[in-house]
C-alpha positions as CSV (number, residue, x, y, z in Angstrom):
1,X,-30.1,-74.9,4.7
2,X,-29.8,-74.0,1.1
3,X,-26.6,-73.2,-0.3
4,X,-26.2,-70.1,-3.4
5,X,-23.5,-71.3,-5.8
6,X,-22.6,-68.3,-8.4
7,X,-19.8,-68.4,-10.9
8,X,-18.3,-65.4,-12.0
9,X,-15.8,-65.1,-14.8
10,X,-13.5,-62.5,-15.6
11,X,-10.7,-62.1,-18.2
12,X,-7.9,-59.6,-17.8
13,X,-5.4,-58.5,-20.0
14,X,-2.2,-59.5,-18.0
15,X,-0.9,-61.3,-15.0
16,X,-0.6,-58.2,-13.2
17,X,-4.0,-57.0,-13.6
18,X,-5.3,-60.2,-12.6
19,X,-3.1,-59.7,-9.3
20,X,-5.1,-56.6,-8.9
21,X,-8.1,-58.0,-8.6
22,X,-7.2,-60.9,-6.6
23,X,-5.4,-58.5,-3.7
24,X,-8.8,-56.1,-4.1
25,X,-10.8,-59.1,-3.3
26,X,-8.6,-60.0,-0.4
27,X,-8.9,-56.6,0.8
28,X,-12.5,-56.2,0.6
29,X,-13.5,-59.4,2.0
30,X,-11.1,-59.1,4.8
31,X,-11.7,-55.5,5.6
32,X,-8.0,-55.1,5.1
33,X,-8.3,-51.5,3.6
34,X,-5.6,-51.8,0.7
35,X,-5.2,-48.8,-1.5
36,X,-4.8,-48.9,-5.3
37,X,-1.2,-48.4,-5.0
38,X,-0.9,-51.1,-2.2
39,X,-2.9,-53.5,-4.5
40,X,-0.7,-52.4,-7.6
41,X,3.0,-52.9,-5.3
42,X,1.7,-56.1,-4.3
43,X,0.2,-57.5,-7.5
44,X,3.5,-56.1,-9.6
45,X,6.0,-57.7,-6.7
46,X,4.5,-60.8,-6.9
47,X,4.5,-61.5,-10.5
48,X,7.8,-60.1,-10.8
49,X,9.1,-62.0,-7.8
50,X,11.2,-58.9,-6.1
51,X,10.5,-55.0,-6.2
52,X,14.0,-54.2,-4.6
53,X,16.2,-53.5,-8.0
54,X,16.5,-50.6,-9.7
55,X,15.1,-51.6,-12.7
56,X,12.1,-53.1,-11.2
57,X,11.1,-50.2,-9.2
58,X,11.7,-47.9,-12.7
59,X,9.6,-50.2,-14.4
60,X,6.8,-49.9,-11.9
61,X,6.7,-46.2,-11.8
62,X,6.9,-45.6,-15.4
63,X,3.7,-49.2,-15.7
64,X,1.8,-47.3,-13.2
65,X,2.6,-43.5,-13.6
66,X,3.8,-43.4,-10.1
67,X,7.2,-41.8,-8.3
68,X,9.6,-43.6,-6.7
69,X,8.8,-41.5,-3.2
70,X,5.0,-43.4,-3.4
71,X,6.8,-46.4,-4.0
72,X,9.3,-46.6,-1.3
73,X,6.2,-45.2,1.1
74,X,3.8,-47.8,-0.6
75,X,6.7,-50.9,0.0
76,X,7.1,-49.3,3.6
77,X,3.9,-49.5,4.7
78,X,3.4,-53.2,3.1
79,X,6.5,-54.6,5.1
80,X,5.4,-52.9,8.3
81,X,2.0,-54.6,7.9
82,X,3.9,-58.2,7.0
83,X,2.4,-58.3,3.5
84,X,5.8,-57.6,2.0
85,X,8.8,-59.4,3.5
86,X,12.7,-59.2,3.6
87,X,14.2,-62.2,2.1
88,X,18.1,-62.6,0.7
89,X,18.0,-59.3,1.4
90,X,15.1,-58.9,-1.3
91,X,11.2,-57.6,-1.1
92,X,9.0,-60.0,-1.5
93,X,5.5,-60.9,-1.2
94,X,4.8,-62.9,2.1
95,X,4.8,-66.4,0.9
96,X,1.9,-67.0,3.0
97,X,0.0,-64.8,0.1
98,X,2.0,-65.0,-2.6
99,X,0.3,-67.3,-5.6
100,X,1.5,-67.4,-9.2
101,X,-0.9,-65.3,-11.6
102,X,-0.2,-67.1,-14.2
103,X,-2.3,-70.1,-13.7
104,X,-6.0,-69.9,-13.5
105,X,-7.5,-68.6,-10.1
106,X,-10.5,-70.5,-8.4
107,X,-11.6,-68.9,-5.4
108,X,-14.2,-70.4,-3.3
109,X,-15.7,-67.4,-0.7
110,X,-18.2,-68.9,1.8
111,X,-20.3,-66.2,3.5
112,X,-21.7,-67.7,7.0
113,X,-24.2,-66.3,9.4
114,X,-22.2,-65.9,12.5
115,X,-23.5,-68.0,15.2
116,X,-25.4,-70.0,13.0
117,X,-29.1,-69.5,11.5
118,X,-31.8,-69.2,13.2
């Protein structure tokens, strides 16, 4: 069985951007169907740590030219799909997803056959 090994390299401009990508590659691998927005709540939430202040979701609607309504619609939907969770009466990223952005990514995506090759 031969095994393909390609390396891919990307450089983004911020921690947030980079969070982008990595939910867009969750999505599309796992055919979770994430929207841009959903990508861009969970990306900014989980760099930031919370998206439940004021001032955070102001600064996400003004970094993403956005309204508060799609926010709160956006963070609804995440939270009813367990992606974004209630805790200390915060929203935050499910901790079960939730990796820091600001440390270089590795990601290792292994592609099988199902049932085996034949």
């Amino acid at each position: 069985m031969a095994v393909i090994v390609q390396k891919l390299r990307k450089v983004l401009p911020s921690d947030i951007e980079r969070g982008i990508k990595y939910f867009a590659l969750l999505s599309c691998l796992n055919d979770l169907r994430l929207t841009r927005m959903q990508t861009q709540v969970l990306a900014y939430t989980s760099c930031r740590g919370t998206i439940t202040s004021h001032s955070a979701r102001t600064e996400f609607v003004e970094m993403f030219d956005s309204s508060f309504a799609s926010l709160e619609n956006t963070k609804g939907i995440l939270v009813k799909r367990g992606w974004l969770v209630r805790s200390q009466g915060k929203y935050k990223v499910n901790p079960a997803i939730s990796i820091n952005f600001s440390d270089d990514i590795v990601m290792q995506i292994i592609l099988n056959v199902e049932g085996g090759r034949k």
